[in-house]
C-alpha positions as CSV (number, residue, x, y, z in Angstrom):
1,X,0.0,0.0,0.0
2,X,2.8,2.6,1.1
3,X,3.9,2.1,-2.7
4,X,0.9,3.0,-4.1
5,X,-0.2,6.3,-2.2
6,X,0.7,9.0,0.0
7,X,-2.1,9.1,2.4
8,X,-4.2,6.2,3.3
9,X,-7.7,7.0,4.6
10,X,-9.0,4.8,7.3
11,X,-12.6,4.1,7.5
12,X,-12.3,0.5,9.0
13,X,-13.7,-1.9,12.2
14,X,-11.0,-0.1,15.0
15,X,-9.4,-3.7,15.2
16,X,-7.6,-3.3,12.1
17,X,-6.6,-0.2,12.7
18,X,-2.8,-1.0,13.1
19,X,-2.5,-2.5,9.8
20,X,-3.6,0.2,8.2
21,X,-1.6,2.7,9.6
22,X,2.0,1.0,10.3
23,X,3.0,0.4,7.0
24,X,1.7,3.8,5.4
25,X,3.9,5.3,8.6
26,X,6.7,3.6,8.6
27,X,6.8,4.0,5.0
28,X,6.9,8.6,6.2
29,X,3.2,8.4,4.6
30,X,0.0,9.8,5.9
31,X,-2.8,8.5,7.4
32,X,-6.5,9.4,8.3
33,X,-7.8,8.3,10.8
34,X,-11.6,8.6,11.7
35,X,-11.5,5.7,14.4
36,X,-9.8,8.1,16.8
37,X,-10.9,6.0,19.7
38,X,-9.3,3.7,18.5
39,X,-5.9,5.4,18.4
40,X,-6.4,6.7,22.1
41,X,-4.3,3.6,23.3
42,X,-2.1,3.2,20.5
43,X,0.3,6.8,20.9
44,X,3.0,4.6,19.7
45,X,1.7,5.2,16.8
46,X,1.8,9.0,16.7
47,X,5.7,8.1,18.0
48,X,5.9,6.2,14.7
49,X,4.8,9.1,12.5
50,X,7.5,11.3,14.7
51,X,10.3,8.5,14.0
52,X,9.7,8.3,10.3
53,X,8.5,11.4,9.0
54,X,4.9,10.5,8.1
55,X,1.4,12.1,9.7
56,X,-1.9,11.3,11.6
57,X,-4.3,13.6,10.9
58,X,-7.4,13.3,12.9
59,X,-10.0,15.3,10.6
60,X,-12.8,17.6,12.8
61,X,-15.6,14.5,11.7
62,X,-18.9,15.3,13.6
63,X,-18.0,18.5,16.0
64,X,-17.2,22.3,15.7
65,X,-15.1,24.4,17.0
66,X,-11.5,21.7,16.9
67,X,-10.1,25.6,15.7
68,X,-10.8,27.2,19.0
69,X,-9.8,24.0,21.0
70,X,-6.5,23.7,19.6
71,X,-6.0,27.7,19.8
72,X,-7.2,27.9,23.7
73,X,-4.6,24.2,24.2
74,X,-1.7,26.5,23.3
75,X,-2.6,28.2,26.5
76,X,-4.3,26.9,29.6
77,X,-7.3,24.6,29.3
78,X,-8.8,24.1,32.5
79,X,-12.0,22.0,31.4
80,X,-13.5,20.2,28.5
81,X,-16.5,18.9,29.4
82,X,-19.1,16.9,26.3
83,X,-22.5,15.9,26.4
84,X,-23.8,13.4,23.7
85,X,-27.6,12.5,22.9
86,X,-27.9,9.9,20.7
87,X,-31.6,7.7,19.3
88,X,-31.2,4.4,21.6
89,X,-30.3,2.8,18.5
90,X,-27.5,5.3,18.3
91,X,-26.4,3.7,20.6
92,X,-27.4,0.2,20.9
93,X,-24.7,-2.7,20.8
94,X,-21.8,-1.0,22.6
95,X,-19.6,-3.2,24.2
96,X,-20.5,-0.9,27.9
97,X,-24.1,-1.7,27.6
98,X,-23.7,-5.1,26.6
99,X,-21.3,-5.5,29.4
100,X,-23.6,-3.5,32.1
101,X,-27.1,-5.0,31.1
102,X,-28.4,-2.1,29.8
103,X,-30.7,-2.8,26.9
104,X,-32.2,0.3,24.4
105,X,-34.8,-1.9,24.0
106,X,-38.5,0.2,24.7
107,X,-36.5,3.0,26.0
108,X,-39.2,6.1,26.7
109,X,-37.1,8.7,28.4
110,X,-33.9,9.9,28.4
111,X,-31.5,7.9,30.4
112,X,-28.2,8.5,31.0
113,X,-25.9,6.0,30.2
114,X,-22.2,6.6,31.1
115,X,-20.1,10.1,33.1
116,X,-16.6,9.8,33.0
117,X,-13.6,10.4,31.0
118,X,-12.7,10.3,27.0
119,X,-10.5,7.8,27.8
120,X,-13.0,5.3,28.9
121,X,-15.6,6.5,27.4
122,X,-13.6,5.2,23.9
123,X,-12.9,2.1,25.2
124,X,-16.8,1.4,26.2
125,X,-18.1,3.0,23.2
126,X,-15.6,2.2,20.6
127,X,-17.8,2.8,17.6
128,X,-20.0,5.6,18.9
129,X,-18.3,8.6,20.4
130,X,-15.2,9.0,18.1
131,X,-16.0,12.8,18.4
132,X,-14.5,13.1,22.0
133,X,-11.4,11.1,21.3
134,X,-10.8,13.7,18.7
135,X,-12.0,16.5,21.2
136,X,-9.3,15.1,23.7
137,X,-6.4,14.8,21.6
138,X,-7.5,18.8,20.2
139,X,-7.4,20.0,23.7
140,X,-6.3,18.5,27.3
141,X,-6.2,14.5,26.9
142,X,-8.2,11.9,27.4
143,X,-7.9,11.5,30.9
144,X,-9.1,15.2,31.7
145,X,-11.7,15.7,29.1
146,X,-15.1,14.2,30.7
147,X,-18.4,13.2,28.7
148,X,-21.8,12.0,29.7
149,X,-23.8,9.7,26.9
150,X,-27.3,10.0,26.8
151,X,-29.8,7.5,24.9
152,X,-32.8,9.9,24.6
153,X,-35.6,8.3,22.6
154,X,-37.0,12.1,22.0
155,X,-33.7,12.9,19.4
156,X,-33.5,12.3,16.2
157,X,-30.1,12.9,15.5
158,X,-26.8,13.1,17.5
159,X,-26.2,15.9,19.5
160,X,-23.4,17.1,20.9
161,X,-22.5,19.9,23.2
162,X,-19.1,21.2,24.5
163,X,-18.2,23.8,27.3
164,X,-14.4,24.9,27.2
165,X,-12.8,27.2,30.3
166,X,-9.4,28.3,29.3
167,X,-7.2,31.3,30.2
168,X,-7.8,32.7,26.7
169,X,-11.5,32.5,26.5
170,X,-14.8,30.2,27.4
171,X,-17.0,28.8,25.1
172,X,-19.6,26.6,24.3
173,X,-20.6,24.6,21.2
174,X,-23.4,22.4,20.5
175,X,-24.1,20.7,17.0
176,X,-27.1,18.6,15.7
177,X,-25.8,15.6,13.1
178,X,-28.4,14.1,10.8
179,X,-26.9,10.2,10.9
180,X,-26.0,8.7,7.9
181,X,-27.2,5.0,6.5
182,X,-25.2,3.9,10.1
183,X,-27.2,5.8,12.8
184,X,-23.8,5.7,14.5
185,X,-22.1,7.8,12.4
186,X,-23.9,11.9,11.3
187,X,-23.8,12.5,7.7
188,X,-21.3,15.2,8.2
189,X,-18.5,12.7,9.1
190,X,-18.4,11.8,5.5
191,X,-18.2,15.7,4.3
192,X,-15.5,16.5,7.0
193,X,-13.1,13.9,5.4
194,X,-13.7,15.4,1.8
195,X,-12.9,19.0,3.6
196,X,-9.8,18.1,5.0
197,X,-8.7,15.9,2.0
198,X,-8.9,18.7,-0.1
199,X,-7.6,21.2,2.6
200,X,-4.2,19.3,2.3
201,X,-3.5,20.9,-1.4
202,X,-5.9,23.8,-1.4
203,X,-4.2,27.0,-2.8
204,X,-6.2,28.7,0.0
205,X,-6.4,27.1,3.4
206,X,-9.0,28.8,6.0
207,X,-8.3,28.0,9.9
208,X,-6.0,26.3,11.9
């Protein structure tokens, strides 16, 4: 693969991600990577990138504002705090819930389903909350950005909302995704990859 293209574009089950990526790195290629939660426990592979000359590039995928983030990070960030509100079947087959017992099944209120960090929230939701791995690795980390996950029967799409307190300003964001043909995944995941694909040889580049 490395001899065939300079950026490889992963859109793969997270399990795989290492094949993918290795060989594109250690070859100084680039790689995309919208599995980010899947790259939360594998830094040697941004360490591989650094050792050989090649890239990971995270694209912004289903949340606003990654500008902002990584502007306030090269300050102070004292908080990143997430919401998500997913349809139960948004939701419905993550390894946490299978794990815990707790079914979507004839869900009629909203019901919160998991507090806690980025970090773990990845590794108990690996296909369905991509967007705060990304936020975390924009701003503080994993281990200090927290989330709650909400399976709310009353939404229709998949909601997100961010508050950010930094020494250089404090903000909120909050963003509606329609989901694509994998409830899992908004629509504007899809578009975001086409944005920063052609952001890489754009003879005008707008933000960070």
């Amino acid at each position: 693969m490395p001899g065939n293209a300079d950026l490889a574009l992963e859109c793969a089950p997270a399990e795989i991600l290492d094949q993918i990526c290795r060989p594109m790195l250690n070859a100084g290629k680039q790689v995309m990577i919208l599995s980010a939660s899947a790259l939360l426990p594998r830094p040697d592979l941004v360490d591989l990138a650094r050792a050989r000359g090649g890239q990971v590039i995270v694209p912004t995928g289903a949340l606003i504002g990654f500008d902002a983030v990584c502007a306030a990070a090269e300050g102070t960030i004292s908080t990143v705090q997430m919401v998500t509100r997913k349809p139960p079947a948004g939701l419905a087959g993550a390894p946490y819930l299978i794990a815990n017992g707790i079914s979507m099944d004839g869900l009629n209120s909203a019901l919160c389903v998991f507090k806690g960090s980025a970090r773990d929230a990845a590794a108990a939701f690996p296909a369905n909350v991509n967007v705060v791995a990304a936020l975390s690795l924009a701003g503080i980390g994993p281990d200090r950005t927290s989330i709650e996950i909400w399976a709310d029967p009353a939404v229709a799409r998949n909601c997100h909302q961010i508050r950010v307190e930094s020494d250089s300003a404090c903000f909120m964001m909050s963003i509606e995704n329609i989901p694509s043909e994998n409830p899992r995944t908004g629509r504007i995941t899809a578009l975001s990859v086409i944005a920063a694909l052609r952001k890489l040889t754009a003879p005008l580049r707008i933000g960070t």
